[in-house]
Kinemage of the C-alpha trace (Angstrom):
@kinemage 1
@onewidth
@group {chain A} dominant
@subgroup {mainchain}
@vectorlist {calphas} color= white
{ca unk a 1} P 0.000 0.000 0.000
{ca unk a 2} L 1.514 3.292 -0.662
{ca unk a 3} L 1.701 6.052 1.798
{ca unk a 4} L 2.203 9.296 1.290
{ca unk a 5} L 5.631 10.777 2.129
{ca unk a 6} L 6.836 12.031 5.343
{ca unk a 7} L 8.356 15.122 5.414
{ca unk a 8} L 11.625 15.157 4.197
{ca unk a 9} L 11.853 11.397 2.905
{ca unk a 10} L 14.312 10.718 0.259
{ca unk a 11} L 12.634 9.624 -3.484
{ca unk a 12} L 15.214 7.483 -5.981
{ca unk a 13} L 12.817 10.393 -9.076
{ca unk a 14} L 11.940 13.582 -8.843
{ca unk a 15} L 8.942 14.618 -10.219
{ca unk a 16} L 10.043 15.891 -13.638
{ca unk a 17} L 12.416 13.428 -15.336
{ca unk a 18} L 12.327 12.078 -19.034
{ca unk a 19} L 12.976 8.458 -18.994
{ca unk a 20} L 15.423 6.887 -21.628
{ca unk a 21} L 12.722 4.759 -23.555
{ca unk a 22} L 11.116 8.722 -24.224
{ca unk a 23} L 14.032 10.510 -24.347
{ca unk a 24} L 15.254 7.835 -27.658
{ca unk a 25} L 12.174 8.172 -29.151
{ca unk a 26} L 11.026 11.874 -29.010
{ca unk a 27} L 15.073 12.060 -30.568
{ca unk a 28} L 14.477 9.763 -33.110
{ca unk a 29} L 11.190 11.728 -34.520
{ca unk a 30} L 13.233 15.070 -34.651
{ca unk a 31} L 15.981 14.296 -36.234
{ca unk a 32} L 14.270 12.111 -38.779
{ca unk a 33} L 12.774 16.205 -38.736
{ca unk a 34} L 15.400 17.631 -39.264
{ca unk a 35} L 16.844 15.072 -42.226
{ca unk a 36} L 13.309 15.293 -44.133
{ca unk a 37} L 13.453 19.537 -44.124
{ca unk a 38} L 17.171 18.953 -44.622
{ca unk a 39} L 16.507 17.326 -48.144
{ca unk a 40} L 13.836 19.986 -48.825
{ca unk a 41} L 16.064 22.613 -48.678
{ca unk a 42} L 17.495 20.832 -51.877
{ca unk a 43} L 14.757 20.235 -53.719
{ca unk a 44} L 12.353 23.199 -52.892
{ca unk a 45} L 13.460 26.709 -54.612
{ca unk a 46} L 14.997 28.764 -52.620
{ca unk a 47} L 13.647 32.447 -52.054
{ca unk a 48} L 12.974 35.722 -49.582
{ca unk a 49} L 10.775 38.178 -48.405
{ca unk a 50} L 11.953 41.673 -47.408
{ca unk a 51} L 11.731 42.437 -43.736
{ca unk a 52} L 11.011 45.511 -41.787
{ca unk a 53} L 10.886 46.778 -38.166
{ca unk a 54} L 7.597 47.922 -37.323
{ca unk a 55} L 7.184 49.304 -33.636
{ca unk a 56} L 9.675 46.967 -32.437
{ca unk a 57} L 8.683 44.151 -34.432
{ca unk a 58} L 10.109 42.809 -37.334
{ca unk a 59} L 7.288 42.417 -40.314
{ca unk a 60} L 7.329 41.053 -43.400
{ca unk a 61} L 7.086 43.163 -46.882
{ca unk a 62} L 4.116 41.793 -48.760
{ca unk a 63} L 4.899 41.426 -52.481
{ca unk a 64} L 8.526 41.713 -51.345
{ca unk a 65} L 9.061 37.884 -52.606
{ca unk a 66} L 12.634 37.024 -54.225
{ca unk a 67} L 13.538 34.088 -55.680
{ca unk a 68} L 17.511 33.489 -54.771
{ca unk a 69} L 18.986 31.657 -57.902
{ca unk a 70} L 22.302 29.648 -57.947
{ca unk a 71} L 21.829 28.946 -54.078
{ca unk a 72} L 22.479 25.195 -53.319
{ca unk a 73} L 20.777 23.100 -50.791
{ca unk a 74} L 21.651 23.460 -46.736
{ca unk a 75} L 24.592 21.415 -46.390
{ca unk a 76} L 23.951 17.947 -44.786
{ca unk a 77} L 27.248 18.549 -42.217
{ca unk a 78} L 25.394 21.216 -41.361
{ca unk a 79} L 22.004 19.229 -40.230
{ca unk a 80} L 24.229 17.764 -37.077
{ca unk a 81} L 25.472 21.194 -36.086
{ca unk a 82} L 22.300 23.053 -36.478
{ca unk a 83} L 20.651 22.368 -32.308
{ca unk a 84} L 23.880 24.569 -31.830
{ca unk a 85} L 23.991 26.983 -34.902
{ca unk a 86} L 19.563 27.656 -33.525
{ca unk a 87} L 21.449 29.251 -30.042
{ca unk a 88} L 22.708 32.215 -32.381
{ca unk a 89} L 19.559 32.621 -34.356
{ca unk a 90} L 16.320 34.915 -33.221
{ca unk a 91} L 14.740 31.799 -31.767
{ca unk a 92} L 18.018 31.099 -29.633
{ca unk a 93} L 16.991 33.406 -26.514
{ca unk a 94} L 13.633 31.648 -26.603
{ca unk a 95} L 14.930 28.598 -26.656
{ca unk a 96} L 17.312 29.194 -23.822
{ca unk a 97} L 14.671 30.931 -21.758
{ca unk a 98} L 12.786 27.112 -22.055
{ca unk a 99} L 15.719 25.065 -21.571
{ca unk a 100} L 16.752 27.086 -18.046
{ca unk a 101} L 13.083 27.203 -16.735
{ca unk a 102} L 12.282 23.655 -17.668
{ca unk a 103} L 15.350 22.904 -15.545
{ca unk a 104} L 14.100 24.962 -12.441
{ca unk a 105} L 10.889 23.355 -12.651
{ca unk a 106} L 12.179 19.853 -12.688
{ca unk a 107} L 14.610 20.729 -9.879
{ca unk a 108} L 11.823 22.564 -7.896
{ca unk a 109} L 8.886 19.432 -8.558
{ca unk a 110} L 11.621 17.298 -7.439
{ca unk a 111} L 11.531 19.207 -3.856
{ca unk a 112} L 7.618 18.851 -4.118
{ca unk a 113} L 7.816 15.554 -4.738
{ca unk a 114} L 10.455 14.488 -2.473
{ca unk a 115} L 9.295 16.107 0.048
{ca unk a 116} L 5.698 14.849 -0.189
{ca unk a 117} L 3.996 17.583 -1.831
{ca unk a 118} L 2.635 16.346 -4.434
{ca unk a 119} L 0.714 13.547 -2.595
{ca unk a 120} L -0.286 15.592 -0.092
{ca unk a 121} L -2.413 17.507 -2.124
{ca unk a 122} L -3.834 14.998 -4.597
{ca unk a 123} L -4.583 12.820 -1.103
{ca unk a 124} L -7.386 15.999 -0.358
{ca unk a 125} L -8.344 16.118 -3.898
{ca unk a 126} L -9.331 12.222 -3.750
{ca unk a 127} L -10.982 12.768 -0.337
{ca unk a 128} L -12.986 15.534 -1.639
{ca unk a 129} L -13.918 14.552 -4.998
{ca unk a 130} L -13.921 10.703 -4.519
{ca unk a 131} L -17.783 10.313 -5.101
{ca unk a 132} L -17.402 13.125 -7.840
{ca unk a 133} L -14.224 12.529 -9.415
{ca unk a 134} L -15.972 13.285 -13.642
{ca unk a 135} L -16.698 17.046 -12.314
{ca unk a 136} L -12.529 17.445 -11.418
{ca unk a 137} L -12.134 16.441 -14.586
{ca unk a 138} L -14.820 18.973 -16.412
{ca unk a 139} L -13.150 21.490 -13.565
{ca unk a 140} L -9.269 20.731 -14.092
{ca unk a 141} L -10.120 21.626 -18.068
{ca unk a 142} L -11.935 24.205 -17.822
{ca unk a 143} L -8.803 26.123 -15.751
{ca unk a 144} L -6.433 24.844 -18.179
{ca unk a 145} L -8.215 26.064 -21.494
{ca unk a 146} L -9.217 29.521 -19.496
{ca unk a 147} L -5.945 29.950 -18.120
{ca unk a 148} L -4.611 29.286 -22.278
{ca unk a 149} L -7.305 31.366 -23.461
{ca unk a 150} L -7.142 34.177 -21.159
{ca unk a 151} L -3.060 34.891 -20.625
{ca unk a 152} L -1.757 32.376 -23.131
{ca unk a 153} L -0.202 30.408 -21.045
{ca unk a 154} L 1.124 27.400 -22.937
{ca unk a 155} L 4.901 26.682 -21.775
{ca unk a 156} L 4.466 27.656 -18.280
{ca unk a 157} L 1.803 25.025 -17.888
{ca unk a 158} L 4.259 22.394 -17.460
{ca unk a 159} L 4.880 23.484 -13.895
{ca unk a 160} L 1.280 21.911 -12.942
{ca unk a 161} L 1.370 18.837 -15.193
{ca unk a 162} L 2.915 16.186 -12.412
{ca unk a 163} L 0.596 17.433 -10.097
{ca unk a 164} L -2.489 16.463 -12.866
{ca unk a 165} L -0.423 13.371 -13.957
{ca unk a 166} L -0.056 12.417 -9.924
{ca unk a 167} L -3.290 13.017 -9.647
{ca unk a 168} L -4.991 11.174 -12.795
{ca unk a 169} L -2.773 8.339 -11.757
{ca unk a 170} L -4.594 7.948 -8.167
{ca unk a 171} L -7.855 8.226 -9.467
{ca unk a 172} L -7.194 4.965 -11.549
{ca unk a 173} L -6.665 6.315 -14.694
{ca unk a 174} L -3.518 6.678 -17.124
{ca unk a 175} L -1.096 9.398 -17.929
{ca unk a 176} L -2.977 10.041 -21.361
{ca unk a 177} L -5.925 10.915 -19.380
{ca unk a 178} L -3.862 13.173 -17.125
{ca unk a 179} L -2.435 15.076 -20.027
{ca unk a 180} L -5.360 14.968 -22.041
{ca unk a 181} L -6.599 17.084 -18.996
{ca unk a 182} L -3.906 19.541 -18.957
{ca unk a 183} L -1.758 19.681 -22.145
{ca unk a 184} L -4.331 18.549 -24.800
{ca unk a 185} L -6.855 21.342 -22.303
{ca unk a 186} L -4.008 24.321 -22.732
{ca unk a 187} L -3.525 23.221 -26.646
{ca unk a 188} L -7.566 23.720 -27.056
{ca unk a 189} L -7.509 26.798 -24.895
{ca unk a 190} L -4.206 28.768 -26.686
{ca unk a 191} L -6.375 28.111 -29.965
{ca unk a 192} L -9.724 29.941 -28.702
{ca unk a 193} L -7.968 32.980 -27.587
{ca unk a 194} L -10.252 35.548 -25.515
{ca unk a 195} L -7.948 38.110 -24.268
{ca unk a 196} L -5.011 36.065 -25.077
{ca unk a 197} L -2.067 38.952 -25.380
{ca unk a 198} L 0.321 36.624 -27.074
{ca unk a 199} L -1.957 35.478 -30.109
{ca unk a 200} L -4.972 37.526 -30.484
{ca unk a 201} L -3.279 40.527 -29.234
{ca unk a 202} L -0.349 40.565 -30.852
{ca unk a 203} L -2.001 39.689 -34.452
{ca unk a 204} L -4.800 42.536 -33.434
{ca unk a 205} L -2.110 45.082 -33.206
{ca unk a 206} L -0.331 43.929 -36.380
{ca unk a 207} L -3.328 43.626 -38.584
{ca unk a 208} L -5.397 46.645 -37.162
{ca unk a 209} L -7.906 44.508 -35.913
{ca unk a 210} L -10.020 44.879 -32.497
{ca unk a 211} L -9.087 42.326 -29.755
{ca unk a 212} L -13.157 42.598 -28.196
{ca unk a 213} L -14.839 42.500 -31.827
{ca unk a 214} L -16.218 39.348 -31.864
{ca unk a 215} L -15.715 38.170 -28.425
{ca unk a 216} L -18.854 36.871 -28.027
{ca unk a 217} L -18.441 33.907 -30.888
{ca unk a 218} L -15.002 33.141 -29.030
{ca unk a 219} L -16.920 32.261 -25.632
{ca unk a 220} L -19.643 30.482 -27.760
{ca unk a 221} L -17.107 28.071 -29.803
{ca unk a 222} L -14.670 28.065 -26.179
{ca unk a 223} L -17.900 26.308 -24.203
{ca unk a 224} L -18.914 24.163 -26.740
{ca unk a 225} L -15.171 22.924 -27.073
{ca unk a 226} L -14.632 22.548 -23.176
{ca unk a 227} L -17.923 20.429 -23.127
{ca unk a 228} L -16.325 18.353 -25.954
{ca unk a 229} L -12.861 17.767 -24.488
{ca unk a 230} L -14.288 17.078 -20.807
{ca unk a 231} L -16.723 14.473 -22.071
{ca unk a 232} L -13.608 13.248 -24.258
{ca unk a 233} L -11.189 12.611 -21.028
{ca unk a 234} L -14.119 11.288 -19.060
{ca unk a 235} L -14.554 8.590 -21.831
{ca unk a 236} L -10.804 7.812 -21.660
{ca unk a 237} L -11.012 7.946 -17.653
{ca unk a 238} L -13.834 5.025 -17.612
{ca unk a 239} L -11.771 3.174 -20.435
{ca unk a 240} L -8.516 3.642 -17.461
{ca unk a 241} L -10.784 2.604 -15.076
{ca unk a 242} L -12.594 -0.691 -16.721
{ca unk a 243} L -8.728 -1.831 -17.260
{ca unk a 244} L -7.611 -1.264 -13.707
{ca unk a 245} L -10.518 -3.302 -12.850
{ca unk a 246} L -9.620 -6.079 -15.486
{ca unk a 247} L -6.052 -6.352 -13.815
{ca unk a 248} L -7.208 -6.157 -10.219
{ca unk a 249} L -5.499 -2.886 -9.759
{ca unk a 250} L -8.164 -0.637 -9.358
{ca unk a 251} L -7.217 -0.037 -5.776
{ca unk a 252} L -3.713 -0.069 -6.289
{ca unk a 253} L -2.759 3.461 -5.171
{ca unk a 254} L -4.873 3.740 -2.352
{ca unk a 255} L -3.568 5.913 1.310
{ca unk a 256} L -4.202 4.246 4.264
{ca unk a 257} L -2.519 6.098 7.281
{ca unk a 258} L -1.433 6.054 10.597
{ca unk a 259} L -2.051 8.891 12.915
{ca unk a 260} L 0.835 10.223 12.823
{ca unk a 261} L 0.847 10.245 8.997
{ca unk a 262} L -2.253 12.043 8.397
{ca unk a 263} L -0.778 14.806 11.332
{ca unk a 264} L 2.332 14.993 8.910
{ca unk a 265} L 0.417 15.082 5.612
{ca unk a 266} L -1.671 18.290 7.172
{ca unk a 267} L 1.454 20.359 7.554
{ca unk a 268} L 2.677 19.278 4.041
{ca unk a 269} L -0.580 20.017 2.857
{ca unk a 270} L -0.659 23.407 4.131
{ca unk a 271} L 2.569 24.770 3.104
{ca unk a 272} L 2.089 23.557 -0.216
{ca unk a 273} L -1.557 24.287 -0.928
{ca unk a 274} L -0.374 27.977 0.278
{ca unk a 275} L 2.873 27.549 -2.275
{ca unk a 276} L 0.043 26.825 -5.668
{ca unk a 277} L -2.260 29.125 -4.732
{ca unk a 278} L 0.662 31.949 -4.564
{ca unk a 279} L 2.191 30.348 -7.876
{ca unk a 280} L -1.547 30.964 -9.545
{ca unk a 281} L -1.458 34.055 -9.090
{ca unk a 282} L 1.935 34.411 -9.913
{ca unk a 283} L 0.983 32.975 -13.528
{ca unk a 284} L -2.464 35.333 -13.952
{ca unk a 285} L -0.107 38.705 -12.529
{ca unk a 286} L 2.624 37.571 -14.891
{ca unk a 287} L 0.836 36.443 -18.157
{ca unk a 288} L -1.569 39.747 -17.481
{ca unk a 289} L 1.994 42.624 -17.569
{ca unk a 290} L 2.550 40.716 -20.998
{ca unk a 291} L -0.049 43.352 -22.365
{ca unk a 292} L 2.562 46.505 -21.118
{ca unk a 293} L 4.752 46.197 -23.913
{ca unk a 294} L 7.950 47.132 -21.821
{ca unk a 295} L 7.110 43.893 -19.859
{ca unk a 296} L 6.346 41.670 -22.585
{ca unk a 297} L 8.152 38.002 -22.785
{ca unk a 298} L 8.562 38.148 -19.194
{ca unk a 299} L 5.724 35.961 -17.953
{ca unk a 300} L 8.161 32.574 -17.984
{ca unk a 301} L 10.817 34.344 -16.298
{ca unk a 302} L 8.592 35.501 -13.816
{ca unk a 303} L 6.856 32.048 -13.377
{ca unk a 304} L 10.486 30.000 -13.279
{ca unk a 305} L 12.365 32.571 -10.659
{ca unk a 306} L 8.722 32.254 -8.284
{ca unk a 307} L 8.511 28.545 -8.371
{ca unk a 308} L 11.942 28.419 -7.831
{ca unk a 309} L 12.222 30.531 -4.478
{ca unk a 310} L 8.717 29.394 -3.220
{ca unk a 311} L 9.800 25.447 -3.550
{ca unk a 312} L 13.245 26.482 -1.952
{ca unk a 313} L 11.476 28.137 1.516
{ca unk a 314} L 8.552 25.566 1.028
{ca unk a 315} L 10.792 22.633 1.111
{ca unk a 316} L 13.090 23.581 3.488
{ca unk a 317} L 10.317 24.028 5.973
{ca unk a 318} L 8.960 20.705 5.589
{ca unk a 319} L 12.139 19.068 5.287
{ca unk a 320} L 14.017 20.877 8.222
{ca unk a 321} L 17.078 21.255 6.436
{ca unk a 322} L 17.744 23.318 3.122
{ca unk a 323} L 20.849 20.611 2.233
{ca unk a 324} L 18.195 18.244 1.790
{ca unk a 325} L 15.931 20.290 -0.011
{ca unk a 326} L 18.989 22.122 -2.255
{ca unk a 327} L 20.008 17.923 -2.789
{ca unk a 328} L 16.377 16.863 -4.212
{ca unk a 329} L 16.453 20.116 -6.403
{ca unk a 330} L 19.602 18.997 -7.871
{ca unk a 331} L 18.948 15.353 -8.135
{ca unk a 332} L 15.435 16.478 -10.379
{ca unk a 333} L 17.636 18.906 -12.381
{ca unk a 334} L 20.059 16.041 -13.472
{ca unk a 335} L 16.841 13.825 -14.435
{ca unk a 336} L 15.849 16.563 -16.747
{ca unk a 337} L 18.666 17.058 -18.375
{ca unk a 338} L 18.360 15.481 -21.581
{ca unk a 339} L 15.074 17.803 -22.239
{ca unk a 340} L 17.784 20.639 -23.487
{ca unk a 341} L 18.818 18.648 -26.368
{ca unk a 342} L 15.171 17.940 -27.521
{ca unk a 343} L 14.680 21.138 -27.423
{ca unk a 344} L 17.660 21.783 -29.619
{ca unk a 345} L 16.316 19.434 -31.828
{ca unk a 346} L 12.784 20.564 -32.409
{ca unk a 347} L 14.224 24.361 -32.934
{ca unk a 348} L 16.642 23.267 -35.307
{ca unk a 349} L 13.566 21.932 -37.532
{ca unk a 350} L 12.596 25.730 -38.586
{ca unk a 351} L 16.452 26.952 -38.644
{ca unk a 352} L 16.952 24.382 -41.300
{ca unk a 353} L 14.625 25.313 -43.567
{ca unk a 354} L 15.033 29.244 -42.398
{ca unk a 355} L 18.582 29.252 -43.493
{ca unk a 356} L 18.360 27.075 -46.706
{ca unk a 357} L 15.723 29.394 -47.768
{ca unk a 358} L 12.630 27.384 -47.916
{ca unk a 359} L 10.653 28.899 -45.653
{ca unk a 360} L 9.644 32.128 -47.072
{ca unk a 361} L 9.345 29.861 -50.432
{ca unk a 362} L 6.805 28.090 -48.482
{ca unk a 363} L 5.001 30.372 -47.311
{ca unk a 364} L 4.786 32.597 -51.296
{ca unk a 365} L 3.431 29.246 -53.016
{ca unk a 366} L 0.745 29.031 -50.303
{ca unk a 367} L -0.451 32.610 -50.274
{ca unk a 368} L -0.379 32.611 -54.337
{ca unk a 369} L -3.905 30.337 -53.494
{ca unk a 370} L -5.703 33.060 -52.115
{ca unk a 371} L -6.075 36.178 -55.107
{ca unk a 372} L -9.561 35.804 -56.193
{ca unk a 373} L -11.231 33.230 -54.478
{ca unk a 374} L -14.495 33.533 -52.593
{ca unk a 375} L -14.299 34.546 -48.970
{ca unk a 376} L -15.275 30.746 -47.985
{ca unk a 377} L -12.793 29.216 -50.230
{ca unk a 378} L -10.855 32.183 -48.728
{ca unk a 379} L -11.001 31.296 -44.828
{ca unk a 380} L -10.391 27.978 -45.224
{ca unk a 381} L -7.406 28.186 -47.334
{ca unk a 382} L -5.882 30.930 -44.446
{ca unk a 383} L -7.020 27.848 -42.095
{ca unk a 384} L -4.909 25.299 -43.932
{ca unk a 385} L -1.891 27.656 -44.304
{ca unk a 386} L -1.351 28.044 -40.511
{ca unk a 387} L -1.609 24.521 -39.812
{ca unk a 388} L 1.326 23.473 -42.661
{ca unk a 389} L 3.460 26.662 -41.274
{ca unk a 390} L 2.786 25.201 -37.512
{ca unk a 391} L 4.573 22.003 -38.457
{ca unk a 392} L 7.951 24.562 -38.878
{ca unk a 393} L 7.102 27.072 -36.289
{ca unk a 394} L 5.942 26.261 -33.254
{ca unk a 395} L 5.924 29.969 -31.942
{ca unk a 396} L 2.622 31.654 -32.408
{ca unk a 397} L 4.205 35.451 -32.231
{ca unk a 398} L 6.761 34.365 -35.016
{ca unk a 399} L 4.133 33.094 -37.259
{ca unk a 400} L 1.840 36.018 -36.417
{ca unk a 401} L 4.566 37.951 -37.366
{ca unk a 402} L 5.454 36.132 -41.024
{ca unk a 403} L 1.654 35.701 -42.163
{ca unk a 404} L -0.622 38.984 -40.747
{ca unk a 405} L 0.825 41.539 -42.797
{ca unk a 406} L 0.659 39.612 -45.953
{ca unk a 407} L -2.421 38.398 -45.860
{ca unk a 408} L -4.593 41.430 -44.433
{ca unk a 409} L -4.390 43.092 -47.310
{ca unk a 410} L -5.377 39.768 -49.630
{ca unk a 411} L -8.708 39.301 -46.861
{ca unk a 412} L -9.758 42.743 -47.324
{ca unk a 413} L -9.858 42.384 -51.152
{ca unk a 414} L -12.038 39.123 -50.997
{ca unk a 415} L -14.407 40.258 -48.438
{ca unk a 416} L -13.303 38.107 -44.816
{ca unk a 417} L -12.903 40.291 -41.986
{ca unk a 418} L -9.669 40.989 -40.505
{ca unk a 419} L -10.984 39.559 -36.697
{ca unk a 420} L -11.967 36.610 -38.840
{ca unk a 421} L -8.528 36.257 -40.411
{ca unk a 422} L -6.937 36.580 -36.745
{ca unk a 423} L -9.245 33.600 -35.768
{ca unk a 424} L -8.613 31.113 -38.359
{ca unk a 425} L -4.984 32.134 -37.485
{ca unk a 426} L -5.450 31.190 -33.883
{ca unk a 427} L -7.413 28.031 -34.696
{ca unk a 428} L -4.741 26.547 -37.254
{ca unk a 429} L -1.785 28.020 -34.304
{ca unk a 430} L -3.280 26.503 -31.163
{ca unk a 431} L -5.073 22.872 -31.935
{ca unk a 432} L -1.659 21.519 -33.552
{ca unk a 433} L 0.477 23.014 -30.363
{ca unk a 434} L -0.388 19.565 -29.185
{ca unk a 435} L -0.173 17.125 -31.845
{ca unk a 436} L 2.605 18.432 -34.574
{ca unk a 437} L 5.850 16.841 -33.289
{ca unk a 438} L 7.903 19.916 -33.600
{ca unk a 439} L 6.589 21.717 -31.098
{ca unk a 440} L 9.488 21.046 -28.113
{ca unk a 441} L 6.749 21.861 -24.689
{ca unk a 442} L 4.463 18.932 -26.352
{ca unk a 443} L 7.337 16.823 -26.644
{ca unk a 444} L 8.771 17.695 -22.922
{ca unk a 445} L 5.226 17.283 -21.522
{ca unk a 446} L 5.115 13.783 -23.180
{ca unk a 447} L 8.185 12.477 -21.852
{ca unk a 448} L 7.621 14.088 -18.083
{ca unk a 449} L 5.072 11.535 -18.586
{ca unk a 450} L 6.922 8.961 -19.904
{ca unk a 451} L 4.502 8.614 -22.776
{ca unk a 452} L 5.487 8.033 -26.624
{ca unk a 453} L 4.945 10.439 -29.562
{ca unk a 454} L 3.398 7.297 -30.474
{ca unk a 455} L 1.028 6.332 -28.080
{ca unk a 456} L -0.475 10.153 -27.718
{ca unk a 457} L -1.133 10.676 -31.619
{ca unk a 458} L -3.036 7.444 -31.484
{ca unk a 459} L -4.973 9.158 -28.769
{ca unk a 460} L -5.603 12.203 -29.625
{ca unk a 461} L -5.785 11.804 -33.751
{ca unk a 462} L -9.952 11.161 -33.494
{ca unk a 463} L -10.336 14.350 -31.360
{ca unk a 464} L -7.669 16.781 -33.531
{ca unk a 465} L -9.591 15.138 -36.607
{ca unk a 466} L -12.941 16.345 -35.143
{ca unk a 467} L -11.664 19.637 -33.793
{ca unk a 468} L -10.172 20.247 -37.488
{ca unk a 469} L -13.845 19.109 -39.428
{ca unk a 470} L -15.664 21.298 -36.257
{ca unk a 471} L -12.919 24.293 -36.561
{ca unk a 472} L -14.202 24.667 -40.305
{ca unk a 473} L -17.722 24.436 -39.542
{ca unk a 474} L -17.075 27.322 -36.964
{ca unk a 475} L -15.280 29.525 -39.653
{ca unk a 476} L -17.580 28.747 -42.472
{ca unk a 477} L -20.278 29.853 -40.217
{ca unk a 478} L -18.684 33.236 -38.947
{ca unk a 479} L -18.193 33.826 -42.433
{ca unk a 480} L -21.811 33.236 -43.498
{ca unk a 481} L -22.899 35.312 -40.325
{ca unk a 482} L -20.553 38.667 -41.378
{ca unk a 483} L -18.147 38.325 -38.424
């Protein structure tokens, strides 16, 4: 029977680590990535757009497209040195930023963890929600979507996704379930922005467009798709629990305990129920002074340098000795480790085909589509570009930033909207955060959970098929409606 941890007991895992089953696969995937886009770069024509900076920002020239004759391909020495070459590129600091918070977090869950933080809480969730476990579900989603949706919080999501996975786990169901709650939730969230000031913002500000226009449609499509994915992870949740029951390990994680347990799990409990609740509103403070443009990007920062200090006091108090607690947070930091080079990896996918000069090549071909077709033709084909551009960049601010002020002008010509532009952006942006195999906080997320590229696009492929045939029913229809 498992017990939750006294304070200060030694685990052999933190709670963020990538095991080496993940770790080999997740590296396989990318670089098989980065060969593929490698051989592109010699067979697709190579070309440019002119850039500008615009307020800060640097925007691309529309009609400014170049072919670039006589250019070979990207040399194929060059494929194994790019996850090093991406650290002096625009998407280096980014990537950096990642790769030191990730670290923090895994070093700071591994004090939570260790320390018996983690169980602690999910022990009062289970007592509380035992009879009612299907609402935590519908509730758990609903914060991770609004939390997306609201501040754009995507990357610094992984700080509560052992918690969820903890959690899913004692409730009897699997780690697919727990992500679907949290990761798959964010993914569906960061693609319905409300107020999002990373997406919808930023694009708004680019393409002249009105951030509250509209708003109203957003919250229409954002319930119906909460409803969806909630009934979704309560399906998989019964399917968890009908195979615990199979195996005769439906009881399997239960917490019996002695007195002076429970006495020791109320202090844990306490501290770090205080810690989340502080780190909350860390995130929502954060995420919000992204909309001050003086203070924008510094949301993960924020997020990584709070969790960091409040784990530090929080685990030292329960443990009774910060060498302990300084020991756990670099024993976690070692397990997570190998995350920096998949992140290397899944960068080095768009600086391949950046610097052989595919990209903006790409990108021409696609837009040519769009002169003169019908504004339904029109929204879909905007739809369909942002989803083959998401499979190269990840980053919804760098894609904003390539695609708004070329194709503005083309929307305004054929009669869509530029707040319905800006939403087929966001839908084609956010849905494929968690399915395209580039994207490097998908990938991390996966192997925190020790769960296989392979084993979550099985999952998830009949609800990102859906979401993609519903996503085009919801455009269609704004456009029919004038919105």
């Amino acid at each position: 029977m498992e017990h939750i941890a006294n304070p200060g007991e030694t685990k052999k895992k933190g709670g963020l680590s990538i095991s080496v089953k993940s770790f080999v696969s997740v590296m396989a995937i990318l670089l098989a990535l980065m060969a593929v886009v490698g051989i592109l770069t010699h067979v697709i024509p190579h070309g440019r757009y002119e850039r500008v900076t615009v307020d800060g920002l640097e925007q691309i020239v529309p009609g400014s497209y170049a072919p670039i004759p006589g250019e070979g391909g990207y040399p194929v020495w060059r494929w194994f040195t790019a996850p090093f070459e991406v650290l002096g590129s625009g998407d280096g600091m980014n990537i950096m930023l990642i790769a030191v918070v990730l670290l923090v977090l895994a070093g700071s869950f591994s004090i939570i963890e260790s320390t018996g933080g983690i169980k602690a809480i999910v022990v009062r969730l289970i007592r509380k929600y035992s009879n009612k476990k299907y609402a935590l579900i519908w509730a758990v989603t609903l914060f991770f979507m609004a939390m997306a949706a609201m501040f754009g919080t995507f990357e610094e999501m992984l700080v509560l996704v052992p918690l969820i996975l903890m959690l899913a786990r004692s409730m009897g169901w699997d780690n697919l379930t727990g992500l679907s709650m949290c990761l798959l939730a964010a993914g569906v969230g960061f693609a319905v922005p409300l107020l999002d000031p990373f997406t919808i913002g930023l694009a708004a500000r680019i393409g002249g467009a009105s951030v509250i226009s509209g708003i109203w449609y957003r919250l229409i499509v954002f319930a119906l798709l909460w409803a969806l994915l909630s009934a979704f992870s309560v399906f998989y949740a019964k399917r968890s629990e009908g195979r615990a029951l199979a195996s005769g390990a439906a009881h399997a994680d239960g917490f019996e305990q002695s007195d002076a347990e429970r006495a020791g799990e109320g202090k844990v409990f306490r501290v770090y129920c205080a810690f989340f609740i502080a780190i909350v509103a860390v995130m929502i403070v954060a995420s919000a002074l992204t909309n001050i443009e003086a203070l924008s990007g510094i949301s993960l920062p924020v997020i990584g340098v709070g969790f960091l200090a409040g784990t530090l006091v929080s685990g030292s108090i329960v443990a009774g000795s910060v060498k302990k607690t300084l020991g756990y947070f670099v024993s976690g930091v070692a397990g997570m480790s190998p995350g920096i080079l998949m992140l290397l990896c899944a960068g080095s996918v768009k600086f391949i085909a950046t610097q052989g000069n595919i990209l903006d090549t790409i990108m021409f071909k696609l837009l040519s589509g769009l002169s003169g077709v019908s504004p339904y033709a029109g929204i879909l084909l905007i739809y369909g570009i942002v989803l083959l551009l998401e499979f190269f960049i990840a980053s919804a601010s760098a894609k904003l930033l390539l695609v708004i002020p070329i194709i503005m002008p083309i929307c305004d010509m054929i009669g869509i909207s530029r707040e319905l532009a800006i939403l087929a952006f966001c839908f084609g942006d956010g849905f494929t955060n968690v399915f395209f195999p580039t994207n490097a906080v998908m990938l991390v997320g996966l192997s925190i959970a020790d769960t296989g590229y392979g084993a979550w696009f099985r999952r998830t492929a009949p609800f990102q098929l859906l979401m993609l045939m519903l996503s085009m029913c919801f455009l269609l229809l704004a456009t029919a409606m004038g919105y």
